[in-house]
N, C-alpha and C positions, 0 to 999 in steps of 0.2 A: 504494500500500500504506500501512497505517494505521500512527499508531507502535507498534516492538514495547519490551511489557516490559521492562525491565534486567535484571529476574530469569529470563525464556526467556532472554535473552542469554548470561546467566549457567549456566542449565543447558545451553547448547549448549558456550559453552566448556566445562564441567568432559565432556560426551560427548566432544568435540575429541581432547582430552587424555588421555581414557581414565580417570578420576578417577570416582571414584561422587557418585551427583546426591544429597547430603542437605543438608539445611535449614542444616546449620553450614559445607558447602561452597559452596554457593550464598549465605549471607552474606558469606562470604570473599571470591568474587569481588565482589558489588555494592559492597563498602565498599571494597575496592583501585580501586576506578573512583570512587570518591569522592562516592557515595551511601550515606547514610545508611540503613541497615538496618531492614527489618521483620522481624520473627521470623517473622511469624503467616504473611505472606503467604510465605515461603521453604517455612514447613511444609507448606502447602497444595499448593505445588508440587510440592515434593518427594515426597509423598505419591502425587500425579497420573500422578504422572511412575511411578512406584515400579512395576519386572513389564514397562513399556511398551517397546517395542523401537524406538526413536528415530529407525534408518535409516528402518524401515518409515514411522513417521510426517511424515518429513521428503519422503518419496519422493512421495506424494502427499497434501499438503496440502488442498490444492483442491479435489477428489473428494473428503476426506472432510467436508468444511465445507459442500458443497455437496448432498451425501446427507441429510446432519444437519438440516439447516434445515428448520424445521416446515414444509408450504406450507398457505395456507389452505384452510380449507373453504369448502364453499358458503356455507353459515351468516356464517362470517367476512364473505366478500367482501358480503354484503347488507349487513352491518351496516355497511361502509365505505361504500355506494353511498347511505345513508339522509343523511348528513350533508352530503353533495356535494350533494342535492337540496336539505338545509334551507336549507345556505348557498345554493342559488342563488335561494332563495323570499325570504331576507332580503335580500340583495341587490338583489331586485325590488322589494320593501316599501318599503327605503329609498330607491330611485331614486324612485317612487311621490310617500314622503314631501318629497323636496326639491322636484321638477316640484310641488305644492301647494303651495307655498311662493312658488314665485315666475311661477305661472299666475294 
């Protein structure tokens, strides 16, 4: 698992506790942990967070990260397949260019 924010941290504890999730409560915790505060980004959260039912969200994570996620289109995946080909055509050029070299 990848690192989590200070400020999710932060609005889990204030759910924990029972305490409402806003932007001046979730400063409070990250600066008692002795991080140095953003306003902007506590706003944003707090915001996100704002209506959201936290049990629900906590409950399945994974599902919902995993529903979300764009998957490619066809279109997409050619256009990933075109550059695997160039690189394998310059990598042949350059093998090419050194065997001249020393043929």
């Amino acid at each position: 698992m990848g690192k989590v924010d200070a400020y999710v941290h932060a609005a889990l504890i204030l759910h924990s506790a029972g305490k409402e999730i806003t932007a001046e409560n979730i400063l409070a915790v990250v600066k008692a942990a002795g991080i140095e505060g953003d306003e902007a980004k506590a706003k944003v959260l707090a915001e996100a967070l704002k209506g959201q039912n936290i049990e629900e969200l906590l409950e399945a994570p994974v599902v919902a990260v995993s529903q979300a996620a764009p998957q490619p289109t066809q279109q997409e995946e050619k256009k990933e397949e075109k550059p695997q080909e160039d690189e394998k055509k310059s990598e042949e050029e350059a093998a090419a260019g050194l065997a001249g070299l020393f043929g």
